[in-house]
ZATOR-950494 format. One line per 10 residues: number of its first residue (from 1); their letters; for each residue x, y, z of C-alpha. Coordinates in pm, 1 decimal, padded with zeros to 6 digits, m for minus. Example, Ala and Ser with C-alpha at 12.3 -4.5 7.8 and 13.67 -1.06 7.14 Angstrom:
BEGIN
1	as	01230.0/m00450.0/00780.0 | 01367.0/m00106.0/00714.0
***
This chain:
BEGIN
1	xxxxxxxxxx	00000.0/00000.0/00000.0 | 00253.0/00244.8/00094.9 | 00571.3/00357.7/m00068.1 | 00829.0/00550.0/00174.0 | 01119.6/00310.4/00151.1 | 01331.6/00467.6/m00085.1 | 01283.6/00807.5/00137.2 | 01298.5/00711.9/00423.6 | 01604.6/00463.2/00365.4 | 01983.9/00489.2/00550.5
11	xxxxxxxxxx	02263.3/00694.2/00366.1 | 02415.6/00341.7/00246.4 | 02141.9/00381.1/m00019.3 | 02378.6/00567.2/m00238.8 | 02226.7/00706.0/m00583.0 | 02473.4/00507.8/m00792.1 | 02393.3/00233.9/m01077.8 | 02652.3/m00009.1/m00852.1 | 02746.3/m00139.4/m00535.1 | 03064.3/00042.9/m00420.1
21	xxxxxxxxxx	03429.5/m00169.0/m00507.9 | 03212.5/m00339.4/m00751.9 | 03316.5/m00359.8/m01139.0 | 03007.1/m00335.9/m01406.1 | 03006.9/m00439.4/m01762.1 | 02963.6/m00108.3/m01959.0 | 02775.1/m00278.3/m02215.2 | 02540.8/m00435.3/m01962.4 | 02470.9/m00141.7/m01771.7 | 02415.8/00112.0/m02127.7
31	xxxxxxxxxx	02221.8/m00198.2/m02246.1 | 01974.4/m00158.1/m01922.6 | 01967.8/00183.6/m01935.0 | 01856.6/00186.3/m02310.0 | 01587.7/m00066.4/m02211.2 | 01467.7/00181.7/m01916.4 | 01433.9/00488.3/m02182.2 | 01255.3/00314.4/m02392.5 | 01003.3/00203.9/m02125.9 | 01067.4/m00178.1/m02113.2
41	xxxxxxxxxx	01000.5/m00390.4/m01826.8 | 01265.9/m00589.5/m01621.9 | 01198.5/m00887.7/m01544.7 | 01360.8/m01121.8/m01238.9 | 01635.0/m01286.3/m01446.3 | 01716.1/m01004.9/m01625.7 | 02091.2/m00811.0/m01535.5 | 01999.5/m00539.9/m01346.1 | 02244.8/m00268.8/m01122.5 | 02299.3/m00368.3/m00754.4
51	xxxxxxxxxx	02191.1/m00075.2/m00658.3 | 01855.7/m00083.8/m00882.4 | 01811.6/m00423.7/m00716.2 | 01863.7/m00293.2/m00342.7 | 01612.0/m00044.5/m00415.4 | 01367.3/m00211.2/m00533.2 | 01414.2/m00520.0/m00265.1 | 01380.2/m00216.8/00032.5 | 01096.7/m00064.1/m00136.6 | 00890.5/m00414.9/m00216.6
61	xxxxxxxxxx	00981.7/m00569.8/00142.0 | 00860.3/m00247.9/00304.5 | 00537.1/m00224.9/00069.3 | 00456.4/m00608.1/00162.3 | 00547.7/m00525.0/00590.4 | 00264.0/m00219.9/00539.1 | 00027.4/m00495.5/00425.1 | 00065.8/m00714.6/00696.5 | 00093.9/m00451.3/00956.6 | m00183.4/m00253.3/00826.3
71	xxxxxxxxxx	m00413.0/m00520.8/00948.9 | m00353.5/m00427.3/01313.1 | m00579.7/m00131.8/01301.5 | m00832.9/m00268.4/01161.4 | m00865.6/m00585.5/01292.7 | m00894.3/m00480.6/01634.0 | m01234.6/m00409.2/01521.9 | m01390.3/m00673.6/01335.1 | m01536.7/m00849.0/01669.8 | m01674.2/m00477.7/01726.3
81	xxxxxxxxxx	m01833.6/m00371.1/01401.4 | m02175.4/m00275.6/01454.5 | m02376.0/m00476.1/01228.5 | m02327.1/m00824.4/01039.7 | m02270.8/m00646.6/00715.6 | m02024.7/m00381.5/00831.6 | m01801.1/m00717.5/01028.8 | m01841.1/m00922.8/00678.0 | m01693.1/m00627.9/00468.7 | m01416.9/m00547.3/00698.4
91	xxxxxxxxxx	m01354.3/m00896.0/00763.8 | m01275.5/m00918.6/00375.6 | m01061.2/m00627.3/00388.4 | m00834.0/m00744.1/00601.2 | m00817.8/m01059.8/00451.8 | m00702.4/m00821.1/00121.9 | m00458.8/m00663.9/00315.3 | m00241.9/m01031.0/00409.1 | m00292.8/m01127.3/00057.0 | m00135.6/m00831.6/m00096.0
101	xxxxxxxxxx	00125.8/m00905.0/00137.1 | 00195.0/m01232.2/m00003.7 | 00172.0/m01139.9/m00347.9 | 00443.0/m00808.2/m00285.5 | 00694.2/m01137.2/m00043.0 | 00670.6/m01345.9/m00399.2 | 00753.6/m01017.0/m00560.7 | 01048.3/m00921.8/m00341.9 | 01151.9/m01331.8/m00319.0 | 01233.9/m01309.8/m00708.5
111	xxxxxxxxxx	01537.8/m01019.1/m00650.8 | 01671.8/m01304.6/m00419.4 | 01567.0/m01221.0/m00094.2 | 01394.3/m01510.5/00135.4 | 01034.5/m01424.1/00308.3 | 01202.8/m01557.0/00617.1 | 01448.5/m01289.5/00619.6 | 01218.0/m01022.2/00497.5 | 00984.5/m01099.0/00812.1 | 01330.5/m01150.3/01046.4
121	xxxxxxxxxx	01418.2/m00781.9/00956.4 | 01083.3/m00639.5/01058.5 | 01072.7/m00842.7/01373.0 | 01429.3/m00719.6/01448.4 | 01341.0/m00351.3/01385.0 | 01566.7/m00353.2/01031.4 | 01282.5/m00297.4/00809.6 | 00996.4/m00009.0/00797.1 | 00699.7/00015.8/00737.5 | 00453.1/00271.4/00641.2
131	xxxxxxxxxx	00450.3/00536.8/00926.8 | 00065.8/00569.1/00903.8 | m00008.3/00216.8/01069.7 | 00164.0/00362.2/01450.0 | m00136.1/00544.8/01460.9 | m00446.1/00427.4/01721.2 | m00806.3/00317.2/01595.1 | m00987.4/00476.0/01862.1 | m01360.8/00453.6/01733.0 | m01530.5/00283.0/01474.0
141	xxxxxxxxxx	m01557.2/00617.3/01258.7 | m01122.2/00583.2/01208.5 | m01201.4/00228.7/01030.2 | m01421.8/00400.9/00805.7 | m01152.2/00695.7/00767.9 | m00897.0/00467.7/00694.2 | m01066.3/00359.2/00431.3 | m01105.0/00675.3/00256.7 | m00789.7/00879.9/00371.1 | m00547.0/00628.4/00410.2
151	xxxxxxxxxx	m00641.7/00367.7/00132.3 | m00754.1/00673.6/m00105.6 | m00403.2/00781.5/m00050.2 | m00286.3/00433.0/m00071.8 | m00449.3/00439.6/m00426.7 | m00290.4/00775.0/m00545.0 | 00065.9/00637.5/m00441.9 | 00053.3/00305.8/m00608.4 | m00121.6/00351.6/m00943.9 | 00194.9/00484.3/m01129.6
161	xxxxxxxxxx	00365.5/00141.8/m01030.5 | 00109.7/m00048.6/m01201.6 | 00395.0/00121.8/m01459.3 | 00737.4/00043.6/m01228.0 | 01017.1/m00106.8/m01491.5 | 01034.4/m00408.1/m01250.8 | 00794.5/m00638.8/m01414.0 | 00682.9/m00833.1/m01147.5 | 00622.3/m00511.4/m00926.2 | 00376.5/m00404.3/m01166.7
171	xxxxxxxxxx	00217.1/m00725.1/m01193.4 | 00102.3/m00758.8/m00890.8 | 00014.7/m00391.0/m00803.2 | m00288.3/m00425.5/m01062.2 | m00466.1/m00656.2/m00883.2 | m00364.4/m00511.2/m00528.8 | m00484.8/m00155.6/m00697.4 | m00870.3/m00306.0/m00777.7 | m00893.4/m00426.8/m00436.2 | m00781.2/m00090.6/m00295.2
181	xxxxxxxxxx	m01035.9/00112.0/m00491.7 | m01292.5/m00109.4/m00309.1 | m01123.0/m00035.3/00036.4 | m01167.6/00317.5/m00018.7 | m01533.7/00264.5/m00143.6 | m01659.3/00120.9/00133.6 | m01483.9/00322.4/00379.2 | m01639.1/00622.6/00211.7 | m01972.0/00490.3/00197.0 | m01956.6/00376.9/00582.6
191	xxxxxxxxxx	m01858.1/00734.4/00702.8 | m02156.0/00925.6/00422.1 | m02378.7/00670.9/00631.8 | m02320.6/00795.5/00970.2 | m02277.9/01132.6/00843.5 | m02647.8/01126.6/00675.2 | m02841.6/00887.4/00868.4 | m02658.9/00855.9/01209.6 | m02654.0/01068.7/01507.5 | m02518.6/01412.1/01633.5
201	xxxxxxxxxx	m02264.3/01211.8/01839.5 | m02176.1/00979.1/01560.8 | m02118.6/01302.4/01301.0 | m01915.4/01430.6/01588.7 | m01687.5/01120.5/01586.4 | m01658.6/01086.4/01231.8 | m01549.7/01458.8/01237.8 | m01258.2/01384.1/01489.5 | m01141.3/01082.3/01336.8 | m01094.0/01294.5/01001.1
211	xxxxxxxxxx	m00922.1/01525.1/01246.2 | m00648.2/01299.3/01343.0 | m00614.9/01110.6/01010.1 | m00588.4/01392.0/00791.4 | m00210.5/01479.4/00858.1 | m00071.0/01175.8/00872.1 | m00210.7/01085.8/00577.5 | m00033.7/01364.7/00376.5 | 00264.0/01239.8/00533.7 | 00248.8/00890.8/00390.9
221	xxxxxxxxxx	00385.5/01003.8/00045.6 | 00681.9/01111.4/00183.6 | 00898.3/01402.4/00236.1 | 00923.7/01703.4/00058.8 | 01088.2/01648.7/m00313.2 | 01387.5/01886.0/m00207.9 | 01429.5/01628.4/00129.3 | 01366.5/01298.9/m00102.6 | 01766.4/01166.9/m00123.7 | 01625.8/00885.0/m00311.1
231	xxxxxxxxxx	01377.1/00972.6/m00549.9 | 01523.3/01100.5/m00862.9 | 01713.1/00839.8/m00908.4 | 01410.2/00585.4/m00831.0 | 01266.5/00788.8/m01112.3 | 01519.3/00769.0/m01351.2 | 01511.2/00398.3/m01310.5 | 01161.3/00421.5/m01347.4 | 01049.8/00251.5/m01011.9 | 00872.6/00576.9/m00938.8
241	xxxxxxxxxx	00687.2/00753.3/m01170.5 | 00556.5/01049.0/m01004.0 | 00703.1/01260.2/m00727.3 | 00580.2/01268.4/m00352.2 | 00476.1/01639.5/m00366.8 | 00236.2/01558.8/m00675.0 | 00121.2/01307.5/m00528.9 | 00015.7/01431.7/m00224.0 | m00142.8/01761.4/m00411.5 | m00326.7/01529.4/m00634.4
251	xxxxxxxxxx	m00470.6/01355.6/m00274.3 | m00533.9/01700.8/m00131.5 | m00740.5/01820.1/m00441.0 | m00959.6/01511.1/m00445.5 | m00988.7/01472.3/m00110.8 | m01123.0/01823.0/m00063.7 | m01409.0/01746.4/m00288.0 | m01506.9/01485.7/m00116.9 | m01507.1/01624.4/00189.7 | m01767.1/01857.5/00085.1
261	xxxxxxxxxx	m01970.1/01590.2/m00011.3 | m01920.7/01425.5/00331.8 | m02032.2/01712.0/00501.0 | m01678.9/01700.5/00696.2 | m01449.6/02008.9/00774.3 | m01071.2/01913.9/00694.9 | m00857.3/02004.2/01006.3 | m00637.9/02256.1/00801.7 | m00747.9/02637.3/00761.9 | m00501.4/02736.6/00529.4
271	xxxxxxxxxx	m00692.4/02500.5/00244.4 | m00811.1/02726.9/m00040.7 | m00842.0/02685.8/m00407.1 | m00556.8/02883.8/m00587.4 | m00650.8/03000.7/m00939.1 | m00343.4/03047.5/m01027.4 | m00178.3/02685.6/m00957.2 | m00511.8/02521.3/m01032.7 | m00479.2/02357.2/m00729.7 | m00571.5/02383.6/m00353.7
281	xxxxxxxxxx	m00325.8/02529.8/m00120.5 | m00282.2/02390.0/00208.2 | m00086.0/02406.9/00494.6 | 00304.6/02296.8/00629.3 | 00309.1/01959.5/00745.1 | 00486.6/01874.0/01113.9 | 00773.5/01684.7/00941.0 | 00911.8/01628.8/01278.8 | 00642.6/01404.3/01363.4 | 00692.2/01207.6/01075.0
291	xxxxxxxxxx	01049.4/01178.5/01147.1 | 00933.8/01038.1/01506.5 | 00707.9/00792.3/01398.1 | 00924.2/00691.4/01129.8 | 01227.2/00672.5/01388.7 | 01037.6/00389.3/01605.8 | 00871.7/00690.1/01792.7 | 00485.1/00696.0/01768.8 | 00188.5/00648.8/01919.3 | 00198.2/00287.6/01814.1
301	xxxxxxxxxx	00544.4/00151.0/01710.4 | 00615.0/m00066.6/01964.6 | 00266.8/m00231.4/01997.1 | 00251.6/m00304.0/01651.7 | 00579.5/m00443.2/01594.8 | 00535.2/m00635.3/01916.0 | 00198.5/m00755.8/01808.4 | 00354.9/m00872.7/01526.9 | 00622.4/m01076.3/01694.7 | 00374.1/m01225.5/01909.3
311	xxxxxxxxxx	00134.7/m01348.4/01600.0 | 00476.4/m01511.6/01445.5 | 00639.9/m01668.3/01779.7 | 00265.9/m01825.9/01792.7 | 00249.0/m01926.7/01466.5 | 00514.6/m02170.9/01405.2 | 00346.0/m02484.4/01501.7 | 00148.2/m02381.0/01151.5 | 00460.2/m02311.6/00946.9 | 00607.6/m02642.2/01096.1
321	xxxxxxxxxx	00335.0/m02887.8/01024.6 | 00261.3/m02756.3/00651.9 | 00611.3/m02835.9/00632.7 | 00575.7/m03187.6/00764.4 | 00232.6/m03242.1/00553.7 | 00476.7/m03095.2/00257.4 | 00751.0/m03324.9/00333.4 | 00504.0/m03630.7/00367.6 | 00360.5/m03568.2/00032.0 | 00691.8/m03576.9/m00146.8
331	xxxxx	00793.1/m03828.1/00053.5 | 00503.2/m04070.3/m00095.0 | 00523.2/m03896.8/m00457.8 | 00859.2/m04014.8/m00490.4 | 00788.7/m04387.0/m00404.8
***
């Protein structure tokens, strides 16, 4: 769902087509290079750069930890959805969410990285994840929220890499991007429920759960394209296609629309419409709360990553007798 690896990555991520001390075939590298101008796809046994490997291995890993941690939040409140249809379509949601994290693992196994190690460098606090799941689900109006804020801007972030070189990338963000657009459907049409059939109260909490998801969400695309180490070069590789300041004014501009037909007031005074840009102004995000949450610092961090920890430690009696049943079957197909 969510994209900040490549911005949010360590200074070893240098901007270089190769791995430092590391010799490169001219011809293979102005062979790849031509292929990436003229808009071809790479597939998984193709020569790539280190370095254009690296990335995309930190950005896929981190895309497919999102998924899995993403259905924290909203899973705490499956049990407590308020009617049979509401716990039926959330209940498929999350269900979503772990699949697209299987389908990005697969995607991130074929640059040669195991799943095992993927999941061993979340667990060990190696890998990120998006910064807007270390936020709390305090009422059932912030599952409906999520839907539209953070899975609308979910939607704007990962539709240009439906068109990332790396083939299989782009493979499986078509389907992930389908199921998305649903996600932010329903969530919509939850909160335009409460806000046009349900009570004063419930208005009132759909109101502050906009309130507290509205900045974070602008901060999921990323920092500022003057702060983004990373991006031109993911760019020029064509792993990213459009930058995070685009990005998040194309999220701003829809999501103010939609707001109005909501009925919802977005916590930000400075939004206007500007003429001149064609666009809607809006005001400066607190980039040193993104840095916090980022940094292992947020309202949620630990409990998340411990929940997560916890799920796995409690899961390997599963992992270990599929393997057995696996091993059994092989065992008696080869006799």
């Amino acid at each position: 769902m969510y994209t900040q690896a490549m911005d949010t990555a360590g200074k070893e991520a240098v901007a270089t087509g190769h791995a430092a001390g590391c010799s490169v075939d001219p011809a293979l590298a102005a062979r790849f290079e031509a292929r990436i101008d003229a808009g071809e796809f790479i597939e998984a046994k193709d020569w790539m750069p280190e370095n254009y490997r690296k990335t995309l291995l930190r950005q896929i890993s981190q895309h497919a930890h999102s998924e899995i941690v993403g259905m924290l939040p909203e899973g705490n409140w499956i049990s407590r959805a308020p009617t049979l249809k509401r716990k039926v379509i959330l209940l498929a949601k999350v269900q979503d969410e772990a699949g697209h994290g299987l389908y990005l693992y697969s995607a991130a196994e074929t640059l040669g990285q195991s799943r095992d190690a993927m999941v061993e460098a979340l667990h060990a606090g190696k890998a990120k994840y998006s910064s807007i799941f270390n936020y709390p689900t305090l009422t059932w109006a912030d599952v409906g929220t999520i839907g539209w804020l953070v899975d609308g801007a979910a939607i704007m972030n990962q539709v240009p890499i439906c068109r990332c070189s790396f083939a299989p990338y782009a493979r499986a963000m078509i389907r992930i991007c389908r199921e998305e657009s649903f996600h932010q459907r329903q969530g919509y049409e939850s909160l335009l429920v409460m806000m046009q059939q349900g009570t004063d109260a419930q208005r009132a909490m759909v109101q502050d759960a906009v309130n507290r998801w509205w900045w974070p969400c602008l901060m999921m695309f990323g920092p500022p394209d003057a702060e983004s180490t990373h991006s031109a070069q993911s760019m020029r590789w064509g792993i990213k296609r459009v930058s995070n300041d685009e990005l998040r004014q194309r999220f701003v501009d829809a999501a103010v629309e939609q707001a109005k037909v909501l009925g919802v007031t977005l916590p930000d005074p400075c939004i206007q419409w500007n003429p001149t840009r064609e666009h809607h102004d809006f005001g400066t995000i607190d980039w040193t709360e993104f840095w916090q949450v980022v940094n292992g610092n947020g309202p949620c961090n630990r409990e998340r990553l411990r929940t997560r920890v916890k799920a796995w430690e409690e899961g390997a009696w599963v992992r270990e007798a599929a393997l057995a049943h696996a091993a059994k079957r092989a065992a008696r197909d080869a006799t």
